[in-house]
py3Dmol code that shows the C-alpha trace and the ligand (Angstrom):
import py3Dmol

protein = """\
ATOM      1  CA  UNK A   1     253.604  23.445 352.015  1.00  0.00           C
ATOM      2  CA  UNK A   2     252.843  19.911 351.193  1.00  0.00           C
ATOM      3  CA  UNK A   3     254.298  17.825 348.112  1.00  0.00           C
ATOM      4  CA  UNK A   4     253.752  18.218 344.535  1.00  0.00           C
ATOM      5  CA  UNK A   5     253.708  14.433 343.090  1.00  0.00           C
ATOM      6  CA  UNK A   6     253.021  12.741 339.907  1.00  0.00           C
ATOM      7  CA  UNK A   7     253.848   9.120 340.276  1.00  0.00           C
ATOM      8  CA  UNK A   8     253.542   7.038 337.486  1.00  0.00           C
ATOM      9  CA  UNK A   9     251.996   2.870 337.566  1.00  0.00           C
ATOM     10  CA  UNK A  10     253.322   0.810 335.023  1.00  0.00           C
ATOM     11  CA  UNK A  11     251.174  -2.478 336.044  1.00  0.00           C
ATOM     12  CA  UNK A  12     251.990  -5.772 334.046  1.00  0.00           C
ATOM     13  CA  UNK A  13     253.730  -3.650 331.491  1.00  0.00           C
ATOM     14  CA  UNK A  14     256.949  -3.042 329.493  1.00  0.00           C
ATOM     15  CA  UNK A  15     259.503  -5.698 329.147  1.00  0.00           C
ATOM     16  CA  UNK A  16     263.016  -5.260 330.513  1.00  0.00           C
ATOM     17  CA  UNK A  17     264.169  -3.573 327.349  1.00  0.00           C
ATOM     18  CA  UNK A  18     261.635  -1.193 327.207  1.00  0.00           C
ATOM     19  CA  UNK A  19     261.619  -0.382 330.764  1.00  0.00           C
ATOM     20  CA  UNK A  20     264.591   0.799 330.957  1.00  0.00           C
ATOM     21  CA  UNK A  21     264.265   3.038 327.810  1.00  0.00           C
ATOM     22  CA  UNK A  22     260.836   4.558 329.026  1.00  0.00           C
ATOM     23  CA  UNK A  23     262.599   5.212 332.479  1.00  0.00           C
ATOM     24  CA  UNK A  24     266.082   7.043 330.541  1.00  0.00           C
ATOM     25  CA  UNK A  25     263.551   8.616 328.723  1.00  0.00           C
ATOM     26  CA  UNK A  26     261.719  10.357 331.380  1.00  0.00           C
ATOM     27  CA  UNK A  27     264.316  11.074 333.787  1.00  0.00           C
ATOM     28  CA  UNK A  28     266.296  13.125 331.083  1.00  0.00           C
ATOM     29  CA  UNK A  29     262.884  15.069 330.074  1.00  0.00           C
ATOM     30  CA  UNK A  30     262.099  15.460 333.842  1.00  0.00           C
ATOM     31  CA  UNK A  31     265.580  16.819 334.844  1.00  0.00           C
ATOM     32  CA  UNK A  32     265.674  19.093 332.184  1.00  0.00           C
ATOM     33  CA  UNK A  33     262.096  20.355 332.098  1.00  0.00           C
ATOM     34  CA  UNK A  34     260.744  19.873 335.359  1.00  0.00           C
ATOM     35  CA  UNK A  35     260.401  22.549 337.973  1.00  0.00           C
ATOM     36  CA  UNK A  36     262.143  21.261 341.094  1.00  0.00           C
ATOM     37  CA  UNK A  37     259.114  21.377 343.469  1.00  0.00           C
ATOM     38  CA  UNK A  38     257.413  18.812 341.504  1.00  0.00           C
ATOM     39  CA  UNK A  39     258.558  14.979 343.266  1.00  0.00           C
ATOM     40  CA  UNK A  40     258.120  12.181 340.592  1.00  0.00           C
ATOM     41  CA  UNK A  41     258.017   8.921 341.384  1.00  0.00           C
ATOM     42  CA  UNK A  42     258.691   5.785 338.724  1.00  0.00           C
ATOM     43  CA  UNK A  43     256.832   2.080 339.867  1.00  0.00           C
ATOM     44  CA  UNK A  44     257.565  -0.197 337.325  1.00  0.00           C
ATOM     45  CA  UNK A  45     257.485  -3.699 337.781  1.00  0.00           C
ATOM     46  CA  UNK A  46     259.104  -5.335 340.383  1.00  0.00           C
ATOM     47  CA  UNK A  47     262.228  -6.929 338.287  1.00  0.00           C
ATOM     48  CA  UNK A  48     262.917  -3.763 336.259  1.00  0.00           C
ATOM     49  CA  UNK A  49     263.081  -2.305 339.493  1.00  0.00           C
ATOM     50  CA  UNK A  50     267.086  -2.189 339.887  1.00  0.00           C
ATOM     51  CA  UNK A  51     267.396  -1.334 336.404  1.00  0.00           C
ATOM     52  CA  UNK A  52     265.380   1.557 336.858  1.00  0.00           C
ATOM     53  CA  UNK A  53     267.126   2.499 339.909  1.00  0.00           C
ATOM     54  CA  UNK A  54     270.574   3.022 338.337  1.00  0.00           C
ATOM     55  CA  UNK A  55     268.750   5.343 336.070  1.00  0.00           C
ATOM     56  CA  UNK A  56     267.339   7.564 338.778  1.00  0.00           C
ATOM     57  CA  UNK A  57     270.098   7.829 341.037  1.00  0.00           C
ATOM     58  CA  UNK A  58     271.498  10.790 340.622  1.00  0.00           C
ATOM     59  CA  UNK A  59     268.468  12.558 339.258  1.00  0.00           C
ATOM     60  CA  UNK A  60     267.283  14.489 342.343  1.00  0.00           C
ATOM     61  CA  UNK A  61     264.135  15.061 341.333  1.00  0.00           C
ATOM     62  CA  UNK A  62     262.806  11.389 340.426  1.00  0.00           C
ATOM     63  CA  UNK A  63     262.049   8.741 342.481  1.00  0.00           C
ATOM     64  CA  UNK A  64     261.729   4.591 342.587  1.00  0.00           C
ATOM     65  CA  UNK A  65     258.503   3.325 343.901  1.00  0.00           C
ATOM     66  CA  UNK A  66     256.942  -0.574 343.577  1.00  0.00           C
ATOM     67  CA  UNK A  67     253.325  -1.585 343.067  1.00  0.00           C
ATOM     68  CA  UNK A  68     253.291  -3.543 346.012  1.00  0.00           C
ATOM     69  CA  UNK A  69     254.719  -5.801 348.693  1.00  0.00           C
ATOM     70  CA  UNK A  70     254.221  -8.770 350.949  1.00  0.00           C
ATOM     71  CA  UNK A  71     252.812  -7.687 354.363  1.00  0.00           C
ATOM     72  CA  UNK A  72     255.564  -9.956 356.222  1.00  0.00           C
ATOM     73  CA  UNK A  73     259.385  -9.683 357.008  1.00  0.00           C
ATOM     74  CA  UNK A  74     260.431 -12.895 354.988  1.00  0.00           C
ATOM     75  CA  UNK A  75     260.015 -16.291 355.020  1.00  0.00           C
ATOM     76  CA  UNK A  76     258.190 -19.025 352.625  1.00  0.00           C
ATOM     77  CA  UNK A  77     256.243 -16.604 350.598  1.00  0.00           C
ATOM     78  CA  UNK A  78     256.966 -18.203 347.144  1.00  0.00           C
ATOM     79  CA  UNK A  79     256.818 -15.646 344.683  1.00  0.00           C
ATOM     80  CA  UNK A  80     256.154 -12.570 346.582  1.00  0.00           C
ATOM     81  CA  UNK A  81     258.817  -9.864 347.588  1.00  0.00           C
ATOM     82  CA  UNK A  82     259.462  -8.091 351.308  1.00  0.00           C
ATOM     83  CA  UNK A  83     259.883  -4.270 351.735  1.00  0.00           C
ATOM     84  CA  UNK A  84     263.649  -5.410 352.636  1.00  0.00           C
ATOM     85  CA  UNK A  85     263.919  -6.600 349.076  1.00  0.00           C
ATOM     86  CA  UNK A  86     262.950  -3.157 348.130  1.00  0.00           C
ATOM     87  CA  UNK A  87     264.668  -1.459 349.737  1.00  0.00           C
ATOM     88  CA  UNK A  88     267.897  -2.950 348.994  1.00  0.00           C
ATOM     89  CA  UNK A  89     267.284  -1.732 344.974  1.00  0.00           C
ATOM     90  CA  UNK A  90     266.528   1.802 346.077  1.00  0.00           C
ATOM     91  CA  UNK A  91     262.808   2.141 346.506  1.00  0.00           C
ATOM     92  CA  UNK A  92     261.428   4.371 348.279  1.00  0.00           C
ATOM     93  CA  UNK A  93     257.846   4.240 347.899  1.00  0.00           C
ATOM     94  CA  UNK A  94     255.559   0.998 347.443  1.00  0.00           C
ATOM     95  CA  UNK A  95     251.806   2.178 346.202  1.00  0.00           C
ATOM     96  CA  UNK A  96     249.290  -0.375 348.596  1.00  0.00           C
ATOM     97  CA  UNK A  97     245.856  -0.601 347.957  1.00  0.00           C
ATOM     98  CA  UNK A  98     245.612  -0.294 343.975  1.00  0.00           C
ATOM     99  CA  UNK A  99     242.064  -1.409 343.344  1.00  0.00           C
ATOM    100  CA  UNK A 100     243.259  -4.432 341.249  1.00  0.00           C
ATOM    101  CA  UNK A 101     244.905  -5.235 343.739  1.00  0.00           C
ATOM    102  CA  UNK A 102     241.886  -5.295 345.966  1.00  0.00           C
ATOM    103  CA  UNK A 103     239.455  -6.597 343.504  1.00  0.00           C
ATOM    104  CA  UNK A 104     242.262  -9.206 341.437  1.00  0.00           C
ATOM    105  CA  UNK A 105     244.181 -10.474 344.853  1.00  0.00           C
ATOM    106  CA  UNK A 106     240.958 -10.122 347.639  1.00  0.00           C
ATOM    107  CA  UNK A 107     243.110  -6.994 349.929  1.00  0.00           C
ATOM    108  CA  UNK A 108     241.409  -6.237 352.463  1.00  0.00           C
ATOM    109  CA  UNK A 109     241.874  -3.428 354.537  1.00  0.00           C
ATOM    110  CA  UNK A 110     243.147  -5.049 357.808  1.00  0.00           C
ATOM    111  CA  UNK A 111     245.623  -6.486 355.093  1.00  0.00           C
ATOM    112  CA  UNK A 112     246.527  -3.411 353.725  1.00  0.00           C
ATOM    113  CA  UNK A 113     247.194  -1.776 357.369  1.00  0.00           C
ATOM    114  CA  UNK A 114     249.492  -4.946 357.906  1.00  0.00           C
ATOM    115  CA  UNK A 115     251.160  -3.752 354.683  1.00  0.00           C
ATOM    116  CA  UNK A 116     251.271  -0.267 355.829  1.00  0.00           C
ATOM    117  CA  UNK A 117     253.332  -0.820 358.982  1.00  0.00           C
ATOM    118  CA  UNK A 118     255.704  -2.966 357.323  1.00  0.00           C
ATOM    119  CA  UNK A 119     256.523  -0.482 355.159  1.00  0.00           C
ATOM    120  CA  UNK A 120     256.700   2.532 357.135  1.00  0.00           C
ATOM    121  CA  UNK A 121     258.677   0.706 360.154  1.00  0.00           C
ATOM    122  CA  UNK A 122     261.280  -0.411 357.162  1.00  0.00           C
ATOM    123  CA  UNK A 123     261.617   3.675 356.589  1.00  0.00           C
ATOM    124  CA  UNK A 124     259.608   3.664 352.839  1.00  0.00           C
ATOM    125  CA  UNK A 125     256.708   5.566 352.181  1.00  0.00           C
ATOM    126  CA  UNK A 126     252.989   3.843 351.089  1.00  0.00           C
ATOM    127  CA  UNK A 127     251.065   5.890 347.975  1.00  0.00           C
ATOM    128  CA  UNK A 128     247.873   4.351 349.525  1.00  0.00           C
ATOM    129  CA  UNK A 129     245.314   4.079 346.762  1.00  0.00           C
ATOM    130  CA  UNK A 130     241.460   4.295 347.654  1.00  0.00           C
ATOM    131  CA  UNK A 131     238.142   4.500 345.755  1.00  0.00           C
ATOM    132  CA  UNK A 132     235.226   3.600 345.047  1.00  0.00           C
ATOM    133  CA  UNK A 133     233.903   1.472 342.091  1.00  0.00           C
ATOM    134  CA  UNK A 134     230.389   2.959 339.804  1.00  0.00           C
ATOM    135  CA  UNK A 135     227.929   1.441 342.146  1.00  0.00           C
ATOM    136  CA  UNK A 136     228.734   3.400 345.169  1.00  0.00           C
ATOM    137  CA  UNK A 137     229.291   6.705 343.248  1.00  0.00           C
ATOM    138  CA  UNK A 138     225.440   6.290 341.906  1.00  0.00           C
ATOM    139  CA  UNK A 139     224.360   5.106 345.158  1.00  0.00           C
ATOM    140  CA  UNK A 140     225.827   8.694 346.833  1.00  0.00           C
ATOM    141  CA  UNK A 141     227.882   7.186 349.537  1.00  0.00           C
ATOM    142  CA  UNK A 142     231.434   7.425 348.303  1.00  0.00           C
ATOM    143  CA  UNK A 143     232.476   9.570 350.780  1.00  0.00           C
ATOM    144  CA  UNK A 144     231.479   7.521 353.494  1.00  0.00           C
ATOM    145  CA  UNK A 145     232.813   3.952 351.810  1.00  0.00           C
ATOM    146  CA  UNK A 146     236.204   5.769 350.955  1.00  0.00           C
ATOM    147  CA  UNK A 147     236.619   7.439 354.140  1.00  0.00           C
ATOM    148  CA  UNK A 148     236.073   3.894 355.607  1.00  0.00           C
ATOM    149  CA  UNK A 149     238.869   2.783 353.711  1.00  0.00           C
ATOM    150  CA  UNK A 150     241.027   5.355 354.770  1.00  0.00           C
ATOM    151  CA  UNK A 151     240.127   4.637 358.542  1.00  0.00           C
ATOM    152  CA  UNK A 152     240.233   1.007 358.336  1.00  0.00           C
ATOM    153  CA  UNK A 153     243.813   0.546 357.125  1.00  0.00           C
ATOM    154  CA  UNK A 154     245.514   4.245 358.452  1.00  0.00           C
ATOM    155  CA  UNK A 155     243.990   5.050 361.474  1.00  0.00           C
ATOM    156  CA  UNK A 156     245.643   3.326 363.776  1.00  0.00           C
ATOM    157  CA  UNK A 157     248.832   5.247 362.987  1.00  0.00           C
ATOM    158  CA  UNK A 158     250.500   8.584 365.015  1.00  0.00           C
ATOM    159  CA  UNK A 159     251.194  11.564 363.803  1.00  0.00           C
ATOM    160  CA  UNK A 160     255.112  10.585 362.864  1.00  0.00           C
ATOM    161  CA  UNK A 161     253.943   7.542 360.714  1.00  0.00           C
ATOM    162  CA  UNK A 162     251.456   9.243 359.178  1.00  0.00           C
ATOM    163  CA  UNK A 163     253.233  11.967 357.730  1.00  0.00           C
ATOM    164  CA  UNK A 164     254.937   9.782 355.298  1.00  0.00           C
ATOM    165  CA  UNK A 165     251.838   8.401 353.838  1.00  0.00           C
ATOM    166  CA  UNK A 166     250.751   9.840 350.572  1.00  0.00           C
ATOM    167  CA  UNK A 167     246.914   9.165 349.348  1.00  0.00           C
ATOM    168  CA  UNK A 168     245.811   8.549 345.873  1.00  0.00           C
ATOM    169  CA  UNK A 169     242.023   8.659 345.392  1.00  0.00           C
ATOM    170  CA  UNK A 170     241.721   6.760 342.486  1.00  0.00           C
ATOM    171  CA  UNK A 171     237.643   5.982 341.217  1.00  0.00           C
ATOM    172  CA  UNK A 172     237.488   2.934 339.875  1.00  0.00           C
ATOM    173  CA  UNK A 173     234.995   3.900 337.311  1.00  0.00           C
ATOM    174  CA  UNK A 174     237.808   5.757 336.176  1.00  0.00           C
ATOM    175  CA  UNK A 175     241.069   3.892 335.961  1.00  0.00           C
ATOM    176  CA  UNK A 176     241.473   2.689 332.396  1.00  0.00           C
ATOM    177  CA  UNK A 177     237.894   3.513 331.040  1.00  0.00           C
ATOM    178  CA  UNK A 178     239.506   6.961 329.611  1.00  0.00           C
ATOM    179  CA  UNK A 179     236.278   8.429 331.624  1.00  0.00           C
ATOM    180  CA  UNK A 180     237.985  10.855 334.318  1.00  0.00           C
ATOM    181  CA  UNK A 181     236.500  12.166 337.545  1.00  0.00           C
ATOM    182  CA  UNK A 182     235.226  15.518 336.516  1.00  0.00           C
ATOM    183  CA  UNK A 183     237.571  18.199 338.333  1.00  0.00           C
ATOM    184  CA  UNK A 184     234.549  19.072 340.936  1.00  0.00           C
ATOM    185  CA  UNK A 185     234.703  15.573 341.859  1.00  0.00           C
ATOM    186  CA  UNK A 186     237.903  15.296 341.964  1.00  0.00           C
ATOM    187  CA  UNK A 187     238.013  18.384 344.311  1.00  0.00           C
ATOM    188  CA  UNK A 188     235.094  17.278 346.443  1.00  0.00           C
ATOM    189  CA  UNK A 189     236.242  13.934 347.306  1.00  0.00           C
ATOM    190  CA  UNK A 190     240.130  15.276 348.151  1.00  0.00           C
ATOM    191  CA  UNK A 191     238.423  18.070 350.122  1.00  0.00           C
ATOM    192  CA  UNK A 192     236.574  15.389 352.461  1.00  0.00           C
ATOM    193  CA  UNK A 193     239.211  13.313 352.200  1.00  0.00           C
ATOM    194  CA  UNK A 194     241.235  16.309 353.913  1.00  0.00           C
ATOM    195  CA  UNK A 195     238.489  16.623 356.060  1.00  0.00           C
ATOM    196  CA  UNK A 196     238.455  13.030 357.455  1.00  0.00           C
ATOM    197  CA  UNK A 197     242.239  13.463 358.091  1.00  0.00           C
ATOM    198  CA  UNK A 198     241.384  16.236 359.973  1.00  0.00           C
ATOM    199  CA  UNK A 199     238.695  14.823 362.368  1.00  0.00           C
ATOM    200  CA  UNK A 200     241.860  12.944 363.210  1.00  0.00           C
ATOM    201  CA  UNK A 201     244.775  14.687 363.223  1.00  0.00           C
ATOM    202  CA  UNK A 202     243.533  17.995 363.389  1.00  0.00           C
ATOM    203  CA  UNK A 203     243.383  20.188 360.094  1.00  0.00           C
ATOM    204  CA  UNK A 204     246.847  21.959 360.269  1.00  0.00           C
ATOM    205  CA  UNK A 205     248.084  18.467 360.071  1.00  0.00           C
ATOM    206  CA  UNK A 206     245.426  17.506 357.619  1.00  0.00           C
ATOM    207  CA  UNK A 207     247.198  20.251 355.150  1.00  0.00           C
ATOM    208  CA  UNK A 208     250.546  18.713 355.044  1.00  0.00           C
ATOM    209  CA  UNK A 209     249.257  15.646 353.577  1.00  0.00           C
ATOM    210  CA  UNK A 210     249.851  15.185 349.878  1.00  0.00           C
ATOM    211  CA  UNK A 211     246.392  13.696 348.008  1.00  0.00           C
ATOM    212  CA  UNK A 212     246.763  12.574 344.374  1.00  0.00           C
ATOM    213  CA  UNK A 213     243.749  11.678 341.991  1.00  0.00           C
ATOM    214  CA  UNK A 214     244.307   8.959 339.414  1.00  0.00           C
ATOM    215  CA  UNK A 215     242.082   7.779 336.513  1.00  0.00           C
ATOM    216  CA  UNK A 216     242.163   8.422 332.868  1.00  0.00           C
ATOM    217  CA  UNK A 217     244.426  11.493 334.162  1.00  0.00           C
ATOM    218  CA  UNK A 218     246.241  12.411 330.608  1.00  0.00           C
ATOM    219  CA  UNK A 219     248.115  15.498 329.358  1.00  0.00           C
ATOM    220  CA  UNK A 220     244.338  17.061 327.743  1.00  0.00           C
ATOM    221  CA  UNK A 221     243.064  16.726 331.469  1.00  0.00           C
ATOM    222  CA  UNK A 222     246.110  17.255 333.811  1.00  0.00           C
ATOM    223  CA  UNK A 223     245.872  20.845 333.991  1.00  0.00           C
ATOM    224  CA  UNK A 224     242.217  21.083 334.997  1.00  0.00           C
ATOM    225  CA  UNK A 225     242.468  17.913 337.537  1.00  0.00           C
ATOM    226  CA  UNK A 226     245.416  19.286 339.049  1.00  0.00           C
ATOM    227  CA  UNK A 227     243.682  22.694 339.832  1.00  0.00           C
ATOM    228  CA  UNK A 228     241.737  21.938 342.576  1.00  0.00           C
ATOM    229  CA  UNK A 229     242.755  23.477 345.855  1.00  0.00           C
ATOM    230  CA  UNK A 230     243.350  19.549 347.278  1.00  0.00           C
ATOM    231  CA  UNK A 231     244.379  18.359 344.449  1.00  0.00           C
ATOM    232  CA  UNK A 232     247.997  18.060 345.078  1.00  0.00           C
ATOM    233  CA  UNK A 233     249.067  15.616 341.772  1.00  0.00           C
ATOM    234  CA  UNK A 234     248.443  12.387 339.908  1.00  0.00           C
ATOM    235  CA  UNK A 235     249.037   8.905 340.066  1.00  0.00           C
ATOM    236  CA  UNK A 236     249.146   8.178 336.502  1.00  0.00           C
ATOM    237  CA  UNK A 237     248.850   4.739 334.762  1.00  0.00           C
ATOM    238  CA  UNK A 238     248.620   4.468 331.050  1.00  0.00           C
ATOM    239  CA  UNK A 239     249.529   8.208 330.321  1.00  0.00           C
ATOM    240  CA  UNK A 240     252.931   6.985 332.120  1.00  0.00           C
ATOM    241  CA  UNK A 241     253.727   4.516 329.583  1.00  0.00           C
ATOM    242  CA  UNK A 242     254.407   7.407 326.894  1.00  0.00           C
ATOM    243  CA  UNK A 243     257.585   9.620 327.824  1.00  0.00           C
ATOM    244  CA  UNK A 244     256.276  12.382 326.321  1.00  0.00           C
ATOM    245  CA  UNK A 245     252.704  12.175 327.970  1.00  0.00           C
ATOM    246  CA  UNK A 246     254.179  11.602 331.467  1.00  0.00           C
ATOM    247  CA  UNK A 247     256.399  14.237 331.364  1.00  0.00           C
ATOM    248  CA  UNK A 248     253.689  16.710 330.216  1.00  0.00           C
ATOM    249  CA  UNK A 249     251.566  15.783 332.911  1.00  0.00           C
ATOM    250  CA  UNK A 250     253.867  16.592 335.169  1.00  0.00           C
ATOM    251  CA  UNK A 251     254.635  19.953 333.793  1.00  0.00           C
ATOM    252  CA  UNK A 252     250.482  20.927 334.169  1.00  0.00           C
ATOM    253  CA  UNK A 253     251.416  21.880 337.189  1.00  0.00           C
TER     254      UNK A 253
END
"""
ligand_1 = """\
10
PEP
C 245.965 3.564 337.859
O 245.787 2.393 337.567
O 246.530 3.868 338.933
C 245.486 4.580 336.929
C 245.272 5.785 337.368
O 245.274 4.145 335.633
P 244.858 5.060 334.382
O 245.637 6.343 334.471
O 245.255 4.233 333.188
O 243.395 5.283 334.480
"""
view = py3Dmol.view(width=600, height=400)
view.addModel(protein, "pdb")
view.setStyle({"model": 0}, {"cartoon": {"style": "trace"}})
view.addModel(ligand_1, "xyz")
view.setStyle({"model": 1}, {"stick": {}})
view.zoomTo()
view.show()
């Protein structure tokens, strides 16, 4: 049975303050109202990150996670923060790959693999984001460019690393327009996603492996997203800045 998860971006958002009453906020609603099968994950911004972390512990059914990480140990890096660093505050996830990452900060994928193994050999777990922007879904070869992606910066990983990646396809025509992926497309592109993995790693593997769509994913569309068969949760950005829209997501389940 692979993971629920609904995982929650906060990008450039929320000041200290506010962080940490958004987090108390949540993690009350979700251990009260949450069924336990359902993993949540909290990525706020890298220095509300211990904050944050004193709020979850204890919760046992929400988790830290950052937005993203250098791809080397340490070292003269000024201004960027290791996996160690992460660690040492609690987290347990780092998401890799967000496409402003990619577009804003030039990731490539050989980057992104280098940030992969870093953070799987330090024992985390990467919510690898992949999609494709409005061009290539008119053009019809999304499948093909996303699977690439996929390939490019997981492939060269066994079995035992692999099962602690999570995916999150996340179209970029969709992340902040308020236009979501249609649940057929949503479902498509998880199902050859799941496919892909399974030219791999062979399709009982394949199944264990959580997929999450994000983009304009919001309590009105949650339910409908999260139906598909390989649909297996959300990675949610500005519905996650609301408690009360977060925590409803979560419950479409
Ligand atoms: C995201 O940036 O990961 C995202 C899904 O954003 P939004 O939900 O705001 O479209």
């Amino acid at each position: 049975m692979r993971k629920k998860i609904v995982a929650g971006n906060w990008k450039m958002n929320k000041n200290l303050r506010e962080g940490i009453s958004l987090a108390s906020e949540i993690v009350n609603m979700v251990d009260d109202e949450v069924m336990d099968d359902v993993t949540v994950i909290l990525n706020p911004p890298y220095i509300h990150l211990e904050s944050v972390g004193k709020l979850i512990r204890g919760s046992g059914k929400t988790y830290l996670g950052a937005q993203n990480c250098n791809e080397n140990d340490s070292g003269a890096f000024t201004g960027e923060v290791s996996v160690e660093m992460l660690k040492s505050v609690g987290c347990e996830y780092v998401i890799l790959g967000h496409s402003e990452r990619r577009e804003f900060f030039k990731e490539s994928n050989e980057i992104l693999a280098r940030k992969v193994d870093i953070v799987l050999e330090k024992g985390l777990k990467p919510i690898f984001c992949c999609g494709e922007s409005l061009d290539i879904r008119e053009k019809g070869t999304y499948v093909a460019y996303v699977s690439k992606q996929i390939t490019e910066s997981l492939f060269h990983l066994d079995k035992e690393q692999f099962k602690n990646i999570v995916i999150a396809y996340e179209p970029i025509w969709a992340i902040g327009t308020g236009v979501n992926a249609s649940s057929e497309q949503a479902q498509e592109m998880h199902a050859s996603l799941r496919q892909h993995l399974a030219s791999k790693f062979g399709s009982e593997f394949a199944d264990e492996i959580s997929i999450l769509y994000g983009g304009s994913c919001k309590p009105s569309n949650a339910k409908e997203l999260f139906a598909g068969p390989d649909v297996d949760g959300g990675l949610i950005g500005g519905a996650s800045l609301k408690a009360k829209d977060f925590v409803d997501i979560i419950k479409s389940f």
